[in-house]
C-alpha positions as a Markdown table, in Angstrom:
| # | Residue | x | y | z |
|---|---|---|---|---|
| 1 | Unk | -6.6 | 9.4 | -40.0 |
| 2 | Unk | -7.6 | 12.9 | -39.8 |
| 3 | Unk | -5.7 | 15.4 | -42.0 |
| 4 | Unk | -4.9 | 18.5 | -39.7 |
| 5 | Unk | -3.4 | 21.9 | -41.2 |
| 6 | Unk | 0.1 | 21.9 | -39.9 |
| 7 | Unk | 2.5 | 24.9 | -41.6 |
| 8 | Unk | 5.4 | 26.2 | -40.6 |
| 9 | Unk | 3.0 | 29.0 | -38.2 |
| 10 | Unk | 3.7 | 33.0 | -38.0 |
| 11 | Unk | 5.1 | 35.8 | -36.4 |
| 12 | Unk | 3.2 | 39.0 | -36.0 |
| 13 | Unk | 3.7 | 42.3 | -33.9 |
| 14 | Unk | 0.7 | 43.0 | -31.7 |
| 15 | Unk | 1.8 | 46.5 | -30.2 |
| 16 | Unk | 5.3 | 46.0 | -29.0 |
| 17 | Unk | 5.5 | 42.6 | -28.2 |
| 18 | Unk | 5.5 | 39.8 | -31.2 |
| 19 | Unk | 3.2 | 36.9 | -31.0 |
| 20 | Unk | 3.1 | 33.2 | -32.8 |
| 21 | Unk | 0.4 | 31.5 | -34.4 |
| 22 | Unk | 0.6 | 27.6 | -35.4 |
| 23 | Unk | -1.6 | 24.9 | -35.8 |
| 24 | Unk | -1.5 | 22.0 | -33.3 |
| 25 | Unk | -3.8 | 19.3 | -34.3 |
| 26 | Unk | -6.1 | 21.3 | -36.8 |
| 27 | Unk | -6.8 | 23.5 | -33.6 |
| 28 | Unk | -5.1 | 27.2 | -34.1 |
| 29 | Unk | -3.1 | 28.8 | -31.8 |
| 30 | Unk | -2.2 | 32.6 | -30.8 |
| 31 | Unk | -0.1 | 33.1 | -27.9 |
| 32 | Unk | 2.5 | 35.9 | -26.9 |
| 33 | Unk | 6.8 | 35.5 | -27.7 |
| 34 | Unk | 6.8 | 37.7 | -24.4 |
| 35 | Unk | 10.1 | 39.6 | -26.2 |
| 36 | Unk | 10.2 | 42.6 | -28.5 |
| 37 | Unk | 12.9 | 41.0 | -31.1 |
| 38 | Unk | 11.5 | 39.8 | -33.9 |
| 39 | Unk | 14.7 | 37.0 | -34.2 |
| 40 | Unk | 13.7 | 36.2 | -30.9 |
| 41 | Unk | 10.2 | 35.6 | -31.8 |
| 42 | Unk | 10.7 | 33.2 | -34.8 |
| 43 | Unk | 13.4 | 31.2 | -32.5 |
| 44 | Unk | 10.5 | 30.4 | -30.2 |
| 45 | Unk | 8.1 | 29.6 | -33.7 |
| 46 | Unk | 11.1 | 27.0 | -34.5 |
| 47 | Unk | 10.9 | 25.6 | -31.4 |
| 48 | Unk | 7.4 | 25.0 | -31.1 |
| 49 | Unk | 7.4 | 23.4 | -34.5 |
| 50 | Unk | 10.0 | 20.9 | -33.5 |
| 51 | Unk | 8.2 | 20.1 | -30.9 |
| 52 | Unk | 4.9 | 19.9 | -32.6 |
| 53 | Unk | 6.5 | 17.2 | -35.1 |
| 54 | Unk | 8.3 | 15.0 | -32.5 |
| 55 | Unk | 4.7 | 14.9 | -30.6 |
| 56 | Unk | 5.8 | 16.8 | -27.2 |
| 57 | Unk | 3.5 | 20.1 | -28.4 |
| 58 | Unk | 0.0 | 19.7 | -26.8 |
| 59 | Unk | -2.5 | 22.3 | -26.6 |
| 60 | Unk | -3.5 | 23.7 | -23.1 |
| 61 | Unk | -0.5 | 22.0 | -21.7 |
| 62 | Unk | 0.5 | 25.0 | -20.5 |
| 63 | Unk | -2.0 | 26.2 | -18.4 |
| 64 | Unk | -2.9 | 22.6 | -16.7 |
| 65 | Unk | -1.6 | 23.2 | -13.1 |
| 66 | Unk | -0.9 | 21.5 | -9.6 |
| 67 | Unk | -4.5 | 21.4 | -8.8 |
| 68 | Unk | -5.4 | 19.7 | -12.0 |
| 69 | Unk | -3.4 | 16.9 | -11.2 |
| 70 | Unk | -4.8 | 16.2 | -8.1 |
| 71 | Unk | -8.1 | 16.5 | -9.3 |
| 72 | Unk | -7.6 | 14.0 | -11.5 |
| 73 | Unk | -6.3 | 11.4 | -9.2 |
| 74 | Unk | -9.1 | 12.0 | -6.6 |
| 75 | Unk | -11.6 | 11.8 | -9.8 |
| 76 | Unk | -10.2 | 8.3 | -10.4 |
| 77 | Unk | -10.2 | 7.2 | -6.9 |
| 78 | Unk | -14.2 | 8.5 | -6.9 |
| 79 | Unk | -14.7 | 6.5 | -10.2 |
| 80 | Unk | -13.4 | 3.4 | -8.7 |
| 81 | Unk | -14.4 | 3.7 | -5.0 |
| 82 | Unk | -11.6 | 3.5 | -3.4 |
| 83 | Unk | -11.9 | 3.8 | 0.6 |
| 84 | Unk | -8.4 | 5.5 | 0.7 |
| 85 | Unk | -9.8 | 8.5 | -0.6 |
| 86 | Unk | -8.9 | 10.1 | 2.2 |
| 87 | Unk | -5.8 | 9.5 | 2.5 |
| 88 | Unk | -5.5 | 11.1 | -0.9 |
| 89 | Unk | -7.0 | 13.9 | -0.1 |
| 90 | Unk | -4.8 | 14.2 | 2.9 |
| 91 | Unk | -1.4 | 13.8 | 1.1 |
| 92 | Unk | -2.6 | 16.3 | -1.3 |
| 93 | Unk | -2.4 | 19.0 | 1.5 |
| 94 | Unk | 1.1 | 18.0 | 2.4 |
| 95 | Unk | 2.1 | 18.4 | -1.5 |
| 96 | Unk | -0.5 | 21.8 | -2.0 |
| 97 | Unk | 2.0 | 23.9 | 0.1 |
| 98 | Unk | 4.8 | 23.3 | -2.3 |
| 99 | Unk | 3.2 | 23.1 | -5.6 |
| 100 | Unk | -0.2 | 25.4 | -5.1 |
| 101 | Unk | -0.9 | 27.8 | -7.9 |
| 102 | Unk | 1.9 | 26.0 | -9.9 |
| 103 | Unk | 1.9 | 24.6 | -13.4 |
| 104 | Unk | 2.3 | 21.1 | -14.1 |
| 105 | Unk | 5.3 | 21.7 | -16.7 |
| 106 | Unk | 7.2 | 24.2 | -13.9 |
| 107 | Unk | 7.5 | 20.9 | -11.5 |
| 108 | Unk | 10.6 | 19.6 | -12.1 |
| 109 | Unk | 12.5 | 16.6 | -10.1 |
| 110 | Unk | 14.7 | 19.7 | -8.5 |
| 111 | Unk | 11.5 | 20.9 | -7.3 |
| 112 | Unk | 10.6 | 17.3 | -6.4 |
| 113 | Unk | 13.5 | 16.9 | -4.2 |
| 114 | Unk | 13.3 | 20.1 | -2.4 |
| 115 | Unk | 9.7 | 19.2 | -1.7 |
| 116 | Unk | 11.9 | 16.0 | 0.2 |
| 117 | Unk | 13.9 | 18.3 | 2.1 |
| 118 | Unk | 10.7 | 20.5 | 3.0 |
| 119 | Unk | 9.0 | 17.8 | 4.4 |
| 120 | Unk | 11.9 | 16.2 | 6.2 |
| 121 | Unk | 12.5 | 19.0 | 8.0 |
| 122 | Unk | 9.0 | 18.6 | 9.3 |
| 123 | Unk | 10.0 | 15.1 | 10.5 |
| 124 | Unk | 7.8 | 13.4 | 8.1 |
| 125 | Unk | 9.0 | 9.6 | 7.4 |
| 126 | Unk | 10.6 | 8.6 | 3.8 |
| 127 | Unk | 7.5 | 6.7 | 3.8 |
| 128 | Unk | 5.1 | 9.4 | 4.2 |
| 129 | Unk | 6.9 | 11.2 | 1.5 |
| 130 | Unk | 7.0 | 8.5 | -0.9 |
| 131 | Unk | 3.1 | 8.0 | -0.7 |
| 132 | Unk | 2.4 | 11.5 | -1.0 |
| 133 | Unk | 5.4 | 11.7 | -4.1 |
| 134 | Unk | 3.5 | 8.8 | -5.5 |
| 135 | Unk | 0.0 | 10.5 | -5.5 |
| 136 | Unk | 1.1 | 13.7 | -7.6 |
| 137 | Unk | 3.1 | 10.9 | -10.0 |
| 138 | Unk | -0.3 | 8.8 | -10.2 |
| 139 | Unk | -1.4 | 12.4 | -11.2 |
| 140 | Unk | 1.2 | 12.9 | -13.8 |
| 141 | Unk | 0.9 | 9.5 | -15.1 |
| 142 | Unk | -3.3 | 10.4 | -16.0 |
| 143 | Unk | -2.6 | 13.6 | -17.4 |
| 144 | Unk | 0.2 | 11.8 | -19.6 |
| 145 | Unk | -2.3 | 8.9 | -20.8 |
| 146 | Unk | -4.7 | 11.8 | -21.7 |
| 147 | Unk | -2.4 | 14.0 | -23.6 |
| 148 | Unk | -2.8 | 16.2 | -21.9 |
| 149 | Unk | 1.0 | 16.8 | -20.9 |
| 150 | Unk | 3.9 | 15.9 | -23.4 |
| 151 | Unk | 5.9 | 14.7 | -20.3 |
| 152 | Unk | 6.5 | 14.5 | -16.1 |
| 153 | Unk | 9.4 | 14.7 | -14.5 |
| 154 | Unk | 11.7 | 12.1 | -13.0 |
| 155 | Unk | 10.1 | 11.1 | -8.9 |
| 156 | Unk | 13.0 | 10.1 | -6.4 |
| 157 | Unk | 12.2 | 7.4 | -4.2 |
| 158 | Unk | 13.4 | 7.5 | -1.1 |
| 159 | Unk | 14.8 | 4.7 | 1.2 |
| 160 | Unk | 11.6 | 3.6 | 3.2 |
| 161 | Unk | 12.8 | 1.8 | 6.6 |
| 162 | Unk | 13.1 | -2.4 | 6.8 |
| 163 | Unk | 9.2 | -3.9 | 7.1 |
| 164 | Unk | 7.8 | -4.4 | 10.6 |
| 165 | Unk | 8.8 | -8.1 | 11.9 |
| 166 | Unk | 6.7 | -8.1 | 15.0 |
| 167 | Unk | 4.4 | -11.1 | 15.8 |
| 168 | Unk | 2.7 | -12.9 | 18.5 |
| 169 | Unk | 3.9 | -16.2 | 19.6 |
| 170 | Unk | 0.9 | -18.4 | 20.9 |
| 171 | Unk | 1.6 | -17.5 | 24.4 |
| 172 | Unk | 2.2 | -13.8 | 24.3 |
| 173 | Unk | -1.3 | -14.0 | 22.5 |
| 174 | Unk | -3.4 | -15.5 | 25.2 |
| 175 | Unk | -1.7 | -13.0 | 27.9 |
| 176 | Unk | -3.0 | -10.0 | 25.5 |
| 177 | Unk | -6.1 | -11.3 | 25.2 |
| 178 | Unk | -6.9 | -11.9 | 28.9 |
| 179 | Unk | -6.1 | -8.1 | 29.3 |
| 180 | Unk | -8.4 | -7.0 | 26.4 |
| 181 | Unk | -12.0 | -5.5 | 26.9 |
| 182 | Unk | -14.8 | -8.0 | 26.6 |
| 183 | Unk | -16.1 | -7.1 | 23.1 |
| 184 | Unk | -12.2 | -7.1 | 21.9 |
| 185 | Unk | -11.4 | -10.8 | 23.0 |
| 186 | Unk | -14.3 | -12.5 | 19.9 |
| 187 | Unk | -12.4 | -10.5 | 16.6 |
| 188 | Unk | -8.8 | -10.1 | 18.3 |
| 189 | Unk | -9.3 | -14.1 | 18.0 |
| 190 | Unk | -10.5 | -14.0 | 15.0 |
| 191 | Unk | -7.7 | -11.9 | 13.3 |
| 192 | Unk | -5.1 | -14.0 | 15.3 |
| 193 | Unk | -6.4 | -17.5 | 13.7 |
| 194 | Unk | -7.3 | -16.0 | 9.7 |
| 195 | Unk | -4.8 | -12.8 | 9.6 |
| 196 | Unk | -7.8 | -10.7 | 8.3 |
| 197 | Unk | -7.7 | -6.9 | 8.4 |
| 198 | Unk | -9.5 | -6.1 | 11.7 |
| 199 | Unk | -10.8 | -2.8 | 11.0 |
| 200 | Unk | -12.0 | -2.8 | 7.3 |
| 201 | Unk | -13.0 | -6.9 | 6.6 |
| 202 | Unk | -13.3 | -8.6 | 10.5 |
| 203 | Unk | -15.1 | -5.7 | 12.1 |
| 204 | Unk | -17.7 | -4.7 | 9.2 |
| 205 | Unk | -18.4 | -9.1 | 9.2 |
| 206 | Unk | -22.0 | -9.6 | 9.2 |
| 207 | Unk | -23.9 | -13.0 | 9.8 |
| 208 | Unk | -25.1 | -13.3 | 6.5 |
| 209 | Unk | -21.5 | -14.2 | 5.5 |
| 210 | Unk | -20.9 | -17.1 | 8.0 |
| 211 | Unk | -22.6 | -20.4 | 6.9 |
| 212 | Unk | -22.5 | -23.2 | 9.3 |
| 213 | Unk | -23.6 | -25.7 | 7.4 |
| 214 | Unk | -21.1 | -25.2 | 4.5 |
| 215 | Unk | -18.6 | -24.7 | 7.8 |
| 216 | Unk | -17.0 | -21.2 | 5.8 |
| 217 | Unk | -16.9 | -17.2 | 6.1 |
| 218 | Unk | -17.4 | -15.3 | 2.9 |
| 219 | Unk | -16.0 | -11.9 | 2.2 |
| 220 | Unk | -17.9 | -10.3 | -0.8 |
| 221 | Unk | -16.3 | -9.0 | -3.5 |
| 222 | Unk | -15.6 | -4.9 | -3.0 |
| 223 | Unk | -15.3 | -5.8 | 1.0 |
| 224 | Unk | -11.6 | -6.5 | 1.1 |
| 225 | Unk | -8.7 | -4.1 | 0.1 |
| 226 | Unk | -7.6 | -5.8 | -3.2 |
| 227 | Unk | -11.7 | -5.6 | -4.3 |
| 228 | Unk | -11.5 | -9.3 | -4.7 |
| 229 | Unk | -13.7 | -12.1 | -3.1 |
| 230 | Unk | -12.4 | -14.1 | -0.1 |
| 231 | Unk | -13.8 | -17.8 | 1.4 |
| 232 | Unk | -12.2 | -20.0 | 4.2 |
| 233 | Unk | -13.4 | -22.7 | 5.8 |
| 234 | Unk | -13.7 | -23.2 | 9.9 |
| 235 | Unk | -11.4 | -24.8 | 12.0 |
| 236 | Unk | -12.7 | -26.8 | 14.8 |
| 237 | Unk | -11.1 | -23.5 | 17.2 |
| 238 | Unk | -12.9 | -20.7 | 14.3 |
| 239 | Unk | -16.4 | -22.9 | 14.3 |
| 240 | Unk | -17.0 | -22.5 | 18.0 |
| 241 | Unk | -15.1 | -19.1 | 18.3 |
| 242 | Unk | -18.2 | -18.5 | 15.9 |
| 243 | Unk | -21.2 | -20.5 | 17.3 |
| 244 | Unk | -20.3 | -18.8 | 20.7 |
| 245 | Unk | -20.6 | -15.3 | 19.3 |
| 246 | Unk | -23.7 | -16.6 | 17.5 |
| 247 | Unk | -25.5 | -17.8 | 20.8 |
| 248 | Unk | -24.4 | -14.2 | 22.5 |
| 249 | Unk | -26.3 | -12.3 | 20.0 |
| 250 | Unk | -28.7 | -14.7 | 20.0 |
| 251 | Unk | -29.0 | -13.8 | 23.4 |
| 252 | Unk | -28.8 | -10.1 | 23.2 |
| 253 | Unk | -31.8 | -10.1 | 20.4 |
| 254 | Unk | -34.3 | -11.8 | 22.8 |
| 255 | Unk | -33.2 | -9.3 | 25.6 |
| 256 | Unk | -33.2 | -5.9 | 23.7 |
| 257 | Unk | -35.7 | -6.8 | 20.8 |
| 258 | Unk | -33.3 | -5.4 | 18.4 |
| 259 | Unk | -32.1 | -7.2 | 14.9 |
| 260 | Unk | -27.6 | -7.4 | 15.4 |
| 261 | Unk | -26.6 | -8.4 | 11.8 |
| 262 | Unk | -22.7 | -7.7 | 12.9 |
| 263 | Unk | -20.6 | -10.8 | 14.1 |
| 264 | Unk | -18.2 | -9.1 | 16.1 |
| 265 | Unk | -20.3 | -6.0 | 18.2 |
| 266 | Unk | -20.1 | -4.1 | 21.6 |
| 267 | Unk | -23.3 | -4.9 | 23.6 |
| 268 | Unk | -25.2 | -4.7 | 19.7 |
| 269 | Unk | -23.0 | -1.5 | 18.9 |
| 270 | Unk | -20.2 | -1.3 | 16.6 |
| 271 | Unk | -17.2 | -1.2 | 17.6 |
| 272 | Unk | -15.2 | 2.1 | 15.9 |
| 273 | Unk | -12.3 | 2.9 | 17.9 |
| 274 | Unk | -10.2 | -0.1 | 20.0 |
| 275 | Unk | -6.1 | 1.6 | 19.7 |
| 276 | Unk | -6.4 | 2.9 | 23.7 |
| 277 | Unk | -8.0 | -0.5 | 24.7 |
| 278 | Unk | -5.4 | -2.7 | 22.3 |
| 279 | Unk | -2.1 | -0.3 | 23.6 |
| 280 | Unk | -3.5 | -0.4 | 27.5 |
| 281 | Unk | -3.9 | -4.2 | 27.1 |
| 282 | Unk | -0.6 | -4.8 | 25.6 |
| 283 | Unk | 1.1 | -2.7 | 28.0 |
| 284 | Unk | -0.1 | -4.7 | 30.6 |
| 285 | Unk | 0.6 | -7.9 | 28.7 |
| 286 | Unk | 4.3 | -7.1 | 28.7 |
| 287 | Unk | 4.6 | -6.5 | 25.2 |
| 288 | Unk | 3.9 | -2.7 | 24.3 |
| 289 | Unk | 4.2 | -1.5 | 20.9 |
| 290 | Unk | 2.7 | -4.0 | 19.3 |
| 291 | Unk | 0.2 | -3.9 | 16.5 |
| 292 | Unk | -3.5 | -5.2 | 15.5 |
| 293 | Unk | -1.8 | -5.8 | 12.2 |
| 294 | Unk | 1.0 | -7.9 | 13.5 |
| 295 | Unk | -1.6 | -10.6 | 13.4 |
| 296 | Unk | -1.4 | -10.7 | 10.0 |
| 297 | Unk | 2.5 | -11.6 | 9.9 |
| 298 | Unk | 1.6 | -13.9 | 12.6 |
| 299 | Unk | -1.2 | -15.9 | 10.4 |
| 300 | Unk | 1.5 | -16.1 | 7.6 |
| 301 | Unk | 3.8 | -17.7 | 9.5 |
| 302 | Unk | 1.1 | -20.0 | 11.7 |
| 303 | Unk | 0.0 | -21.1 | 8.3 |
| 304 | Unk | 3.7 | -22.0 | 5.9 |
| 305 | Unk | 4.6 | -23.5 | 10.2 |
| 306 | Unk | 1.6 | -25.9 | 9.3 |
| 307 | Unk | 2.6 | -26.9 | 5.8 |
| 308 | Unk | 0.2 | -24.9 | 3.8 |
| 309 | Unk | 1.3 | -23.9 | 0.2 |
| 310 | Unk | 2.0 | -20.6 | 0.2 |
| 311 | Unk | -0.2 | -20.0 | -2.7 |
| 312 | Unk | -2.8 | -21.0 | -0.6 |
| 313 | Unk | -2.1 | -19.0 | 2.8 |
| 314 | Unk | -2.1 | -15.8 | 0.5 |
| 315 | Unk | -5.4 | -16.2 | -0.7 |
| 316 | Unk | -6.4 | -17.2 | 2.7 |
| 317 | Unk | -5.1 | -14.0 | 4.5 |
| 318 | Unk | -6.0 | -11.9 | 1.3 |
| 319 | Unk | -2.6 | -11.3 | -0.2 |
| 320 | Unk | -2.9 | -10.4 | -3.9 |
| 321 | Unk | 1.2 | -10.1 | -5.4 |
| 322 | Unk | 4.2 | -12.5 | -3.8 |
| 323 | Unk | 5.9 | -9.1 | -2.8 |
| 324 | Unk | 3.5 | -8.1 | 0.0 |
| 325 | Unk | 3.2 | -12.2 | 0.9 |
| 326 | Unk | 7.3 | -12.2 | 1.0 |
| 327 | Unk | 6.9 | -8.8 | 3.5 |
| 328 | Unk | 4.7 | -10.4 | 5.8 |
| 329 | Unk | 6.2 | -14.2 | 6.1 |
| 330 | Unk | 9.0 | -13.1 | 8.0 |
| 331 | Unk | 11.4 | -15.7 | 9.9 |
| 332 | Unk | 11.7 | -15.5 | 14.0 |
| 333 | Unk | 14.5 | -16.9 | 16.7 |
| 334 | Unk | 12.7 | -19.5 | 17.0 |
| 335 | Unk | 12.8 | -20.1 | 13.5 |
| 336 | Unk | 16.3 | -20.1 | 12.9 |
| 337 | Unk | 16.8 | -22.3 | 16.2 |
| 338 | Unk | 14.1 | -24.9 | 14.8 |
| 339 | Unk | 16.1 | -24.7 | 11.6 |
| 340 | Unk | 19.7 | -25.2 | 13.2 |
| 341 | Unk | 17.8 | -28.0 | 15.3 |
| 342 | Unk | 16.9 | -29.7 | 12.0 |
| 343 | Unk | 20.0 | -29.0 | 10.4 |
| 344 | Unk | 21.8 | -31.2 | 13.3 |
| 345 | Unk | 19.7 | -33.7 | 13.3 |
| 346 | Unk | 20.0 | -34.5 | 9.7 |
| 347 | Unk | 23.7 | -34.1 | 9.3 |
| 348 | Unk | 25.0 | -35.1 | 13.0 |
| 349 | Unk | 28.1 | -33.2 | 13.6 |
| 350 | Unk | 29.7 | -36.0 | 15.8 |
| 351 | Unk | 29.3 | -37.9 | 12.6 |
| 352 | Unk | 31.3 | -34.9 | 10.6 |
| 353 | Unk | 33.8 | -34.4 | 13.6 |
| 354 | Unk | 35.1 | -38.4 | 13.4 |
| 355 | Unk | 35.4 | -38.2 | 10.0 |
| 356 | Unk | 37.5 | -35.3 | 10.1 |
| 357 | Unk | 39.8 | -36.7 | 12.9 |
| 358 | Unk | 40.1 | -39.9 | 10.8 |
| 359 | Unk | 41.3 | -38.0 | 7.6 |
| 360 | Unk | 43.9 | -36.3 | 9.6 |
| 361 | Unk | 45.4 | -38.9 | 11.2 |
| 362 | Unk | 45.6 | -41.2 | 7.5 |
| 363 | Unk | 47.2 | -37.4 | 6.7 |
| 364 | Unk | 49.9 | -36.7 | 8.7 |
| 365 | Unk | 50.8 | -34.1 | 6.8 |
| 366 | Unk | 47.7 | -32.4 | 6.0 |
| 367 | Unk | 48.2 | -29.9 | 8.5 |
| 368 | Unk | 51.7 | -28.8 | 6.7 |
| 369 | Unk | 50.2 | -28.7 | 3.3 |
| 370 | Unk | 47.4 | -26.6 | 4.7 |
């Protein structure tokens, strides 16, 4: 353990003003008391030295600012990869015109909350604002674990609106997917029988991950969100979902002369943007407003319908923590009524209804006494 010089620091006159010098870690510092009272001056000394021996004194914590903090969070996203960079950068816009210029010990939680207000008034959701909250807390939390701040401020958390519930039953499914462009029918399919995220792990599926002969589909490892590795194995309806798109390309590659390593493709293109084709198609189905992602509530429940642990249906559909599993496994109508069907037909209420008759009549006075 290093022996820093610590002292009980200084008070000098530089002009008019009075300045402090301490010691913070070995390192010296000079700064200004910004006051011409000499009282007032070693007040400020005292102060500093209290906090130097509780640990809260940190040099240069002072002058780390707003931009620091995001810097630091888009650093670690850059570090680790992350596709959401973006989205970081984006909610960093939203929080520069509150806290630009600003520094990082001069945001407070009241500041914090009238950020809320500022952005509610723009009509921003409580969930927008919670994910942009929760990237200047992630940058908070980094400066914290590198000293480089003594502490952060309290974050409200707003109340975020109750979890989509929408799903496709089987037959709401097939009228959608009569409607939807050719090249749209193959991973709209797919999604609908595994509850894989269309855009970033069905779409971006080469061949190279299918094996027929072992009968699975591979996701490498740093292809899904949670970074992890994903396997399942073909159904009879996924294997020639599959060896149908296989023979297409097949077909394509003889015509054009060109190499298609993508599964899922429009005409040997990739397909970027569906959401007008998907909202036209839905319209016209009869069910606007829904979602590509609903398939992945609607896997959830296709799979605990067919008896499959729960455990296992997570890893299948990529689901790392039991919360976000919970969120998508959500109950239907027809749930409930299956459930009240069951009920009935393992306690009979005829059976319940004679039995009560028969206890009031041995009762006669049971109705009194009630």
């Amino acid at each position: 353990m290093p022996k820093y010089k610590h002292g009980s620091g200084s008070v000098y006159k530089r002009g008019k003003t009075w300045w402090l010098t301490y010691y913070v870690n070995g390192q010296q510092i000079w700064e200004s008391a910004k006051t011409r009272d000499k009282a007032e001056a070693r007040r400020i000394l005292q102060a500093k030295i209290g906090q130097r021996a509780e640990g809260r004194l940190m040099v240069g914590a002072d002058k780390l600012t707003f931009e620091d903090l995001l810097a630091g969070v888009e650093n670690e996203y850059k570090a680790n990869g992350r596709k959401t960079l973006n989205k970081v950068i984006g909610r960093g816009q939203h929080l520069a015109r509150s806290f630009a210029g600003c520094r990082a010990l001069d945001i407070t939680t009241d500041a914090l909350w009238q950020f809320i207000v500022t952005r509610q008034a723009e009509e921003a959701s409580n969930g927008e604002i919670n994910r942009e909250l929760s990237t200047l807390r992630r940058g908070f939390n980094l400066a914290l674990r590198a000293q480089k701040i003594p502490h952060m401020p309290y974050f409200p958390r707003l109340e975020e609106s109750a979890p989509r519930s929408g799903f496709f039953e089987p037959e709401e499914f097939h009228i959608v997917l009569q409607h939807l462009a050719e090249c749209l029918k193959a991973p709209m399919a797919f999604a609908y029988l595994t509850g894989w995220r269309c855009r970033s792990e069905i779409l971006p599926l080469q061949w190279r991950n299918v094996d027929f002969d072992a009968g699975i589909v591979r996701l490498d490892m740093g292809s899904t969100k949670n970074k992890d590795g994903r396997v399942i194995y073909m159904t009879a309806t996924l294997r020639r979902l599959l060896e149908e798109r296989r023979e297409r390309t097949l077909t394509l590659q003889r015509q054009t002369g060109q190499i298609i390593p993508l599964v899922f493709h429009d005409c040997g293109h990739p397909i970027v943007n569906y959401d007008k084709r998907w909202r036209e198609a839905c319209k016209k189905a009869g069910v606007p407003g829904r979602l590509v992602h609903d398939f992945r509530r609607t896997a959830v429940r296709n799979m605990v319908r067919a008896g499959i642990p729960e455990r296992v249906a997570m890893q299948m559909a990529g689901h790392k923590t039991r919360s976000v599993f919970d969120r998508y496994h959500i109950v239907s109508d027809g749930d409930l009524q299956e459930a009240a069907r069951r009920l009935e037909t393992a306690f009979p209420g005829q059976t319940m209804t004679k039995t009560m008759t028969t206890a009031r009549i041995a009762s006669p006075n049971s109705a009194v006494s009630a």
